[in-house]
C-alpha positions as CSV (number, residue, x, y, z in Angstrom):
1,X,-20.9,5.6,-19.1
2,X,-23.0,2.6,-18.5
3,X,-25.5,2.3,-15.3
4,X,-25.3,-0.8,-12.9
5,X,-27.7,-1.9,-10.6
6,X,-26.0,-4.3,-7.9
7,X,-28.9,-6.4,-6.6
8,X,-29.0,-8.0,-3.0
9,X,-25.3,-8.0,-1.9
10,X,-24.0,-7.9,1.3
11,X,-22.7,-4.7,2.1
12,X,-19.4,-4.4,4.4
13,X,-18.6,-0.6,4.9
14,X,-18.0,1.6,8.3
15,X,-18.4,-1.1,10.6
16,X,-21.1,-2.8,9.7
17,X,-22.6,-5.7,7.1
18,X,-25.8,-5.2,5.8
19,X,-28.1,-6.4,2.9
20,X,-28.6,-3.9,0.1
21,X,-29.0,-2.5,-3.5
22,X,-26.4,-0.1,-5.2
23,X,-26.9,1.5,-8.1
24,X,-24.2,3.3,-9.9
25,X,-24.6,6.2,-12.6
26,X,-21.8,7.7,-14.6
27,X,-19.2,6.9,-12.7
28,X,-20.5,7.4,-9.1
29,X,-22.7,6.0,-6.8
30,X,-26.1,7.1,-7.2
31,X,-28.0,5.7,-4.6
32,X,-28.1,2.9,-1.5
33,X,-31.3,1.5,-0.4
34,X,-32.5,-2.3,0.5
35,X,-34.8,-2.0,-2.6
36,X,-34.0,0.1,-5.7
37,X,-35.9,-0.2,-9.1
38,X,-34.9,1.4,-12.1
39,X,-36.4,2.6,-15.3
40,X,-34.1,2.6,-18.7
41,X,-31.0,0.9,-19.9
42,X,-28.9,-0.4,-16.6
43,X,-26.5,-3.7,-16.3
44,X,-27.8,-5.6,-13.3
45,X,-25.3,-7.5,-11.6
46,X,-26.7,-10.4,-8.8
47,X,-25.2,-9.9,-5.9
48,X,-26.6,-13.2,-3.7
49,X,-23.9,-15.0,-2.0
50,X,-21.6,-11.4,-2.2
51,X,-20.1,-9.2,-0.4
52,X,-19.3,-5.8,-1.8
53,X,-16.6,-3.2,0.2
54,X,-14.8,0.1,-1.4
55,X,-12.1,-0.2,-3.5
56,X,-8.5,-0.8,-1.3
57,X,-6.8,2.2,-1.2
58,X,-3.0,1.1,-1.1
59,X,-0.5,3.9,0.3
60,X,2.6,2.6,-0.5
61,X,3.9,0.9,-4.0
62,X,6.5,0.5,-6.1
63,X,5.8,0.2,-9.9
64,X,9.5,1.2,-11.0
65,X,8.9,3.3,-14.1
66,X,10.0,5.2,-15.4
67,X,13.5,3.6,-15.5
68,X,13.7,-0.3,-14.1
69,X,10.5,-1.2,-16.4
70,X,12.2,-4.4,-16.7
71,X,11.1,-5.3,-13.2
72,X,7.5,-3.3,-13.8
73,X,5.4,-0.9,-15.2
74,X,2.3,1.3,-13.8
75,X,0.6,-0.6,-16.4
76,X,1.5,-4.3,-15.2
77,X,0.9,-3.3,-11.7
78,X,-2.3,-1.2,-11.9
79,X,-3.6,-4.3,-14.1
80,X,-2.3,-6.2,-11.0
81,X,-3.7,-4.4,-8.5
82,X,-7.1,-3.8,-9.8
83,X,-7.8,-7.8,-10.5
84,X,-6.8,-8.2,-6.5
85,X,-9.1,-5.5,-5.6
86,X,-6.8,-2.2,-5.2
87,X,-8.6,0.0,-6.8
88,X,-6.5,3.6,-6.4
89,X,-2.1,3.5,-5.2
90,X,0.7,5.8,-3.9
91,X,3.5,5.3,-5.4
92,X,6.9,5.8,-4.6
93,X,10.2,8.1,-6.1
94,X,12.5,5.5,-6.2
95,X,12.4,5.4,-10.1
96,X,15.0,6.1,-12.4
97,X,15.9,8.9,-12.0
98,X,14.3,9.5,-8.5
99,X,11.6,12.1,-8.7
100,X,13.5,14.8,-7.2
101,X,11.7,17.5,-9.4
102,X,8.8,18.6,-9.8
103,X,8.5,17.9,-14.1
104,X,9.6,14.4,-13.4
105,X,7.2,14.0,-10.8
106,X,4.2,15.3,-13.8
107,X,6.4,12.9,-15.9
108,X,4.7,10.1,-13.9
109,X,1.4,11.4,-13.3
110,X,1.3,11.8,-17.3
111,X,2.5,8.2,-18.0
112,X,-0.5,6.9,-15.3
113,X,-3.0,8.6,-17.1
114,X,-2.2,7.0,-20.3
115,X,-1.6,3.4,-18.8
116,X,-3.2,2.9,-15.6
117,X,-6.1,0.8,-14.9
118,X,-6.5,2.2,-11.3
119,X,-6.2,5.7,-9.6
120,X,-3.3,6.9,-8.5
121,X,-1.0,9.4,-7.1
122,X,2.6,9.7,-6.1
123,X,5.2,11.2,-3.9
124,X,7.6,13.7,-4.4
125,X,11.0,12.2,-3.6
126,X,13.7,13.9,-1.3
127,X,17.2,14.2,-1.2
128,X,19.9,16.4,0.8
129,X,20.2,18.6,-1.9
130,X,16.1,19.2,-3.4
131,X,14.8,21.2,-0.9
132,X,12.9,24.1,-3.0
133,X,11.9,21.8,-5.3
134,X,10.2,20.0,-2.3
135,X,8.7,23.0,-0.7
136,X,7.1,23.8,-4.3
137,X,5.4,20.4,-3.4
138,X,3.1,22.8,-1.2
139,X,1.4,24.8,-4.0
140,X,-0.1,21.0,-5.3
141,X,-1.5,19.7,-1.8
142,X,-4.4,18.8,-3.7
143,X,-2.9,17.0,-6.1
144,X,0.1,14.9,-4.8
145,X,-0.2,12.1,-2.2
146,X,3.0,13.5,0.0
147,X,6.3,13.5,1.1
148,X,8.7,10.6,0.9
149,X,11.4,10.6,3.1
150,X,14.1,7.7,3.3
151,X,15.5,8.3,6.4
152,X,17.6,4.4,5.7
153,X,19.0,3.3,3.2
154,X,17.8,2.9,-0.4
155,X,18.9,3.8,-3.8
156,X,20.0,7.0,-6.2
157,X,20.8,9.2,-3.9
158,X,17.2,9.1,-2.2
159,X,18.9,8.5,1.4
160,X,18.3,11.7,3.9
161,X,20.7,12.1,6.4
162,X,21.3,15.2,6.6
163,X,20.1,16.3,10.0
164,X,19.7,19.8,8.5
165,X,17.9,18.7,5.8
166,X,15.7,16.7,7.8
167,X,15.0,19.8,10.1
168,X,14.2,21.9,7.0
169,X,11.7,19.2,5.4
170,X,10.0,18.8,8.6
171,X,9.9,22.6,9.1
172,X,8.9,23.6,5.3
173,X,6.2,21.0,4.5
174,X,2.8,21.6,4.6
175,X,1.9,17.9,2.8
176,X,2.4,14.5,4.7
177,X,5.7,13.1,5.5
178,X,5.9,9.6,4.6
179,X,9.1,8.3,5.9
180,X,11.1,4.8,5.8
181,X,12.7,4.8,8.8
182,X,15.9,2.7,9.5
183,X,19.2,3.9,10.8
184,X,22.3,3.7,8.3
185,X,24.8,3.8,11.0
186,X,23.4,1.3,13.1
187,X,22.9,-1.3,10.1
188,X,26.0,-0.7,8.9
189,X,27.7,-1.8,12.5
190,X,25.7,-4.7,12.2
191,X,26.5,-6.0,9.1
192,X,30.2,-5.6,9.7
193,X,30.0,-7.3,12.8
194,X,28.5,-10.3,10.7
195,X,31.4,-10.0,8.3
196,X,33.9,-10.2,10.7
197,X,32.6,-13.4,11.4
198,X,34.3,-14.8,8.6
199,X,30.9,-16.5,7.6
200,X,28.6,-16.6,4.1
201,X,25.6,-14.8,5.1
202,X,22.1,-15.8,4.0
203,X,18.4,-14.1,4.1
204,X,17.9,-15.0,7.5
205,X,21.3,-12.7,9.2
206,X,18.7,-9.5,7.2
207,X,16.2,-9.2,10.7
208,X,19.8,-8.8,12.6
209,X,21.4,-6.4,10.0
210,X,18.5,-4.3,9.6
211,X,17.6,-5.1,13.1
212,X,15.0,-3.7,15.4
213,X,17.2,-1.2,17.2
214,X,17.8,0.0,13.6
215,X,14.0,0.6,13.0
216,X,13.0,2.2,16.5
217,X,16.1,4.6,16.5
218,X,15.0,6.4,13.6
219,X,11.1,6.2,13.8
220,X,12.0,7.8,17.4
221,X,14.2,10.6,15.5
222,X,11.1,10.8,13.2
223,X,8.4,11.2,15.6
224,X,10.8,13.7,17.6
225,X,11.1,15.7,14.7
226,X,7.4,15.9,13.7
227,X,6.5,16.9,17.5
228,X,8.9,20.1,17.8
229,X,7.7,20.9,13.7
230,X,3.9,20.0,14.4
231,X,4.5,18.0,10.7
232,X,2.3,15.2,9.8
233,X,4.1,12.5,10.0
234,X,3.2,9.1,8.6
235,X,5.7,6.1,9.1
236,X,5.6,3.1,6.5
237,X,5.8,-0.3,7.4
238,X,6.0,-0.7,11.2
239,X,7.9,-4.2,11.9
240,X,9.2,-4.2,15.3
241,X,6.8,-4.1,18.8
242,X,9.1,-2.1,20.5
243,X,8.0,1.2,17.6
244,X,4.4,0.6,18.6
245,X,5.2,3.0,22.4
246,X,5.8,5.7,19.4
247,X,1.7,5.6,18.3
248,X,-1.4,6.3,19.9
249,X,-4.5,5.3,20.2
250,X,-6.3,7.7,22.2
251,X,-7.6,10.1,18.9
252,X,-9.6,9.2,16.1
253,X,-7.7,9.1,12.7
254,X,-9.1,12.7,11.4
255,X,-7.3,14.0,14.9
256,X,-3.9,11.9,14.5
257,X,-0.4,14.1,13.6
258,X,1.3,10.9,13.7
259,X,-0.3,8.0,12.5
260,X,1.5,4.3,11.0
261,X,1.0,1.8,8.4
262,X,1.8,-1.8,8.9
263,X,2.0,-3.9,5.5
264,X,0.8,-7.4,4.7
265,X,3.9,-9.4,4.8
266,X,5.0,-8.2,7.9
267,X,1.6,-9.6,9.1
268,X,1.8,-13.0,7.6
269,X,5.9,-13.8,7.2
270,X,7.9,-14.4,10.5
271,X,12.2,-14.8,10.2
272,X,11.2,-18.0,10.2
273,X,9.9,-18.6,6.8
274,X,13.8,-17.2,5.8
275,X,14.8,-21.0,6.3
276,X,12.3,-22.1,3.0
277,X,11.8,-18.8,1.1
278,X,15.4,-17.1,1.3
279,X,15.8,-14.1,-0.5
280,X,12.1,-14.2,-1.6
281,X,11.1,-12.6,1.6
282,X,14.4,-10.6,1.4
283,X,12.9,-7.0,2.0
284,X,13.5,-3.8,3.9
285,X,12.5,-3.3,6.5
286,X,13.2,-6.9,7.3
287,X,10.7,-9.6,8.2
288,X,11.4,-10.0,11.8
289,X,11.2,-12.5,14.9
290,X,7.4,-13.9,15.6
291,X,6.8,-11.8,18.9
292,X,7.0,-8.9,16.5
293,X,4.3,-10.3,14.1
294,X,2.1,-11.1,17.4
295,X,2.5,-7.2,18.6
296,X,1.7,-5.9,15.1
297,X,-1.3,-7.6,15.3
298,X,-2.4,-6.0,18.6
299,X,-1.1,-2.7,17.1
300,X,-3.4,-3.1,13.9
301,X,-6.3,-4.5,16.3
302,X,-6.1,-1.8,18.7
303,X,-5.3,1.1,16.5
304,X,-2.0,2.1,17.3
305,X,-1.4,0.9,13.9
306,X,-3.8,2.7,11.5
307,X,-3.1,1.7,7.7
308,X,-2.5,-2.0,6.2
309,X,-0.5,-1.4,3.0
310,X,2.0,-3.4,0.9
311,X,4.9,-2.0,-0.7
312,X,4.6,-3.5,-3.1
313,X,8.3,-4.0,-4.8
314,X,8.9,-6.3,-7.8
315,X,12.3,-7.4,-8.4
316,X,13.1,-10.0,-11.2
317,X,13.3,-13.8,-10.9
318,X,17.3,-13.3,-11.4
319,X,17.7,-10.6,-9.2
320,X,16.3,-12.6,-6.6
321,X,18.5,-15.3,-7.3
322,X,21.9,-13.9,-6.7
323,X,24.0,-14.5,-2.8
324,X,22.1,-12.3,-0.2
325,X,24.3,-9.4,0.2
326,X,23.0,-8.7,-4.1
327,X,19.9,-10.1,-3.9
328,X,17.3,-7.2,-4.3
329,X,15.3,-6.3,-1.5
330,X,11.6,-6.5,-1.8
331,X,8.2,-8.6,-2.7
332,X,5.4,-8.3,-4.8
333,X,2.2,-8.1,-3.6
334,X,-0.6,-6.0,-4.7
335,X,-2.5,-8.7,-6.4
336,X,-2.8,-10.7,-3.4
337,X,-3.1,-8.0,-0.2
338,X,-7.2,-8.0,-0.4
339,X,-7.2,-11.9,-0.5
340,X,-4.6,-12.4,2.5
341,X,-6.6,-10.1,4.7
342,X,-9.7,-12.3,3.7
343,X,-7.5,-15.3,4.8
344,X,-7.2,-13.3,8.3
345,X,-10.6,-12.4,8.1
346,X,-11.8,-16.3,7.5
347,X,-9.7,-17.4,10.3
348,X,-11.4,-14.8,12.6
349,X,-7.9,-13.0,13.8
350,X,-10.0,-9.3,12.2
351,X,-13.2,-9.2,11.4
352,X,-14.4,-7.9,7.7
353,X,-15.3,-4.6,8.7
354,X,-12.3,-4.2,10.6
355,X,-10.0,-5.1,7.2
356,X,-12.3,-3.2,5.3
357,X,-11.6,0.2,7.9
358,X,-7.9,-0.5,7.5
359,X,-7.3,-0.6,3.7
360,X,-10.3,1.3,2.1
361,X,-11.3,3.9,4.9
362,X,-8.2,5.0,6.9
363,X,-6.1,5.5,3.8
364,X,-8.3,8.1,2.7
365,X,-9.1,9.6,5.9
366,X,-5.2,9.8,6.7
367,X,-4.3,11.6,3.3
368,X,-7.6,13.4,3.1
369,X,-8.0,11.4,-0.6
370,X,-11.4,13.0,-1.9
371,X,-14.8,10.7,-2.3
372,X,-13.7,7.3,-2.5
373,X,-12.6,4.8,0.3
374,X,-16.3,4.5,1.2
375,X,-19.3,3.5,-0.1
376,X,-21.5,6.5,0.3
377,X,-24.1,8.2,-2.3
378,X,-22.4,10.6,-4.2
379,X,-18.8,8.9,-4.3
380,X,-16.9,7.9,-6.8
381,X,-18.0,3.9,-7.7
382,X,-14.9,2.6,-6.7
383,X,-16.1,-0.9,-5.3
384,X,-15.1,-4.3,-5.1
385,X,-17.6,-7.7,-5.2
386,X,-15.8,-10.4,-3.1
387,X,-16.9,-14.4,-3.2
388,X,-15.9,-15.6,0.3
389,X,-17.2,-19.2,-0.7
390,X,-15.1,-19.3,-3.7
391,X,-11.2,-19.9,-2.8
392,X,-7.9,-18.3,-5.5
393,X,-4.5,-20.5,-5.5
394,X,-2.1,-18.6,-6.4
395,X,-0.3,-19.7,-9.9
396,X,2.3,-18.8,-11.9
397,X,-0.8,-18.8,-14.8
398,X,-2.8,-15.9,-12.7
399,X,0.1,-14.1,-11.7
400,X,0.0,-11.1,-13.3
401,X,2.7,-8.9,-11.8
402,X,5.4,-8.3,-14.7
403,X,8.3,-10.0,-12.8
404,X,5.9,-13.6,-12.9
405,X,6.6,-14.3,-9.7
406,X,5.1,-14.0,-5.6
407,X,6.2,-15.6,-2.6
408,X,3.2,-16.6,-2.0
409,X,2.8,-18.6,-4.9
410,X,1.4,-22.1,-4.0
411,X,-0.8,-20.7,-1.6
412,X,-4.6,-21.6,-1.6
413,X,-6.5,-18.3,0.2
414,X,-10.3,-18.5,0.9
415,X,-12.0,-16.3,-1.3
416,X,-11.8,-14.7,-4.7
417,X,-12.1,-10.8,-6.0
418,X,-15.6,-11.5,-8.9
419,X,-15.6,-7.5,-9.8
420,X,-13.7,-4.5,-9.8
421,X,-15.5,-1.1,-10.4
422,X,-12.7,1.7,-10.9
423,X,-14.9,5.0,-11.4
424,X,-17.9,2.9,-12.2
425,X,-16.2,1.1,-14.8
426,X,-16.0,-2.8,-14.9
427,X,-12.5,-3.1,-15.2
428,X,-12.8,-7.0,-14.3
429,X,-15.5,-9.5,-13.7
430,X,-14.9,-13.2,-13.3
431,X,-11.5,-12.5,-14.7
432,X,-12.1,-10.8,-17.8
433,X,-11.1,-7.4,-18.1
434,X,-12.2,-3.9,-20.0
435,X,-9.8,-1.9,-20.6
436,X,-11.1,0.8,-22.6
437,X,-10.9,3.2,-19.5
438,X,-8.1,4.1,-17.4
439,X,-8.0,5.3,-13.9
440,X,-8.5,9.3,-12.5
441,X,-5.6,10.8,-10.5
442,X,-6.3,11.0,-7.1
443,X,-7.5,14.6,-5.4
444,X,-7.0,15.5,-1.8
445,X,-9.1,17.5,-0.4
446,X,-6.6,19.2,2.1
């Protein structure tokens, strides 16, 4: 393992900016101080006109193998994720086959440790019909990221709607409950209504199908079952203002039974952008009205909202091209979450070290993810050298996602990612990458 010396950056990390020097030694960081001198064989790397945070911790992805590797794979991703600055991911069981066992869920950890650039975990997935196999989740608390519970409705059987199921889950877990939480019936009722219309629907009828009432209903039937189970309960993707009266923000995070995650399109897309971007924005939960963007803001701001995620969820050029009801719900973005934020951060709507709390540190406080999300001596060196003067347009030539495509393609964003340190290995500076080392799988230390 080789030793780097960081000179002079511009430290962002808990709450604060300061100027410092970082060295790194075999994979973890050795020491911080304003002045450090070494003896013996280290690569320095200038940090003037820097700024270096943790590695983004991203909570919720989709990297769709084994099974759909025609849309993705945790190699394309990872590679993905790493060059925008993610340096460890959750990822989901919607595969194929869903991960409803416990030897398909080593299945993926085994294929991440062959191919991934970043570190990574991954959910067990649920089901009415898997419960021992998800209670045998409890004997790897260490090892797996959580839960996942979709309590709307998605694909392979992975729906829970089984109120007994649900109470048995909720009861039996001792890991983190992620859940996706949208009511069937009440989407169903909406779309038929549409129908009867008699009308062709389009992308922007999805934020009245899979409507607000349908995303508060069953985040309320979530948080009500996570109260009488005392479960720790973590919703994904919070789109609508009227879910935020479910959070507080009266504990600190470490304190929190029920915390939230709010993802990066929900922060930067409105239902208006449906009128130019179509099913490109088609996702689920749906991109909503812009008084719900506005509230999600204040939510994220005032810490009702505790996690800034993506889920990430490739789909292919064609797939996004068929009539709405078949177009495939979901956008890639893992590549590009760090650099949006920035775009936030530029514009003064969050400062750094807020972004920085909500995507390195609160992911790993919230699922107890050992050494890494900060930048403390003695952690892994998972860290992240960010050119603010330096701006990234978004191509289909730097793309890297497998499906070649964003929907924010065309857009210019203010800064640009110069390293990535996964482990204390370069795995990319100035847009070259080393690939000789793959990520570590993530430990919780529960």
């Amino acid at each position: 393992m080789r030793r780097y010396l960081i000179k002079n950056v511009q430290l962002v990390n808990e709450g604060n900016t300061r100027p410092t020097d970082i060295l790194l030694t075999d994979g973890i960081i050795e020491r911080i101080d304003p002045q450090i001198n070494v003896k013996g064989a280290v690569t320095e790397i200038k940090g003037e006109g820097l700024h270096l945070m943790p590695g983004a911790i991203d909570d919720q992805v989709h990297f769709r193998e084994p099974g759909l590797t025609h849309k993705a794979t945790i190699y394309t991703e990872a590679k993905a994720a790493v060059a925008g600055g993610v340096t460890s991911f959750m990822e989901m069981p919607n595969t194929k086959p869903p991960v409803f066992t416990q030897e398909l869920l080593e299945d993926k950890y085994a294929i991440a440790a062959k191919h991934s650039l970043a570190n990574y975990s991954f959910f067990m997935g649920t089901s009415n019909d898997n419960l021992e196999d998800v209670l045998r989740t409890n004997d790897k608390k260490d090892r797996v990221a959580g839960i996942k519970i979709f309590m709307g409705s998605s694909t392979g059987g992975l729906l829970v709607d089984n109120p007994l199921s649900l109470e048995h889950i909720f009861a039996g877990s001792e890991l983190l409950i992620a859940t996706h939480c949208e009511d069937e019936r009440i989407i169903h009722r909406n779309l038929a209504a549409l129908q009867a219309t008699g009308r062709s629907l389009t992308a922007a009828d999805h934020p009245i199908i899979r409507s607000a009432e349908a995303c508060f209903e069953s985040s309320f039937y979530a948080v009500q079952l996570a109260k009488k189970h005392d479960s720790r309960l973590h919703i994904l993707h919070i789109t609508t203002e009227r879910e935020l009266q479910l959070f507080s923000n009266m504990l600190p995070l470490r304190e929190k039974r029920i915390t939230a995650e709010v993802c990066v399109h929900h922060l930067h897309f409105t239902a208006d952008d449906y009128a130019t971007l179509g099913n490109l924005i088609k996702c689920n939960p749906a991109i909503k009205a812009a008084s719900n963007k506005a509230a999600l803001w204040e939510g994220l701001l005032d810490d009702r909202l505790d996690i800034i995620a993506t889920d990430h969820a490739p789909h292919t050029w064609a797939e996004k091209q068929e009539d709405y009801l078949h177009a495939h719900a979901g956008l890639p973005l893992v590549q590009h979450s760090v650099l949006l934020m920035l775009h936030y951060v530029k514009a003064g709507k969050l400062s750094f070290e807020k972004m920085v709390e909500k995507m390195c540190h609160a992911p790993a406080i919230c699922f107890q993810v050992k050494n890494r999300g900060f930048v403390r001596e003695g952690y892994q060196a998972d860290l992240v050298l960010v050119n603010l003067q330096q701006p990234t347009t978004i191509t289909k030539e730097n793309i890297l996602y497998k499906c070649g495509w964003s929907p924010l393609e065309g857009t210019s964003l203010p800064a640009s990612i110069s390293h990535c340190f996964v482990n204390g290995h370069l795995v990319v500076a100035n847009g070259v990458f080393d690939e000789s080392q793959q990520g570590q799988r993530l430990v919780f230390d529960r």
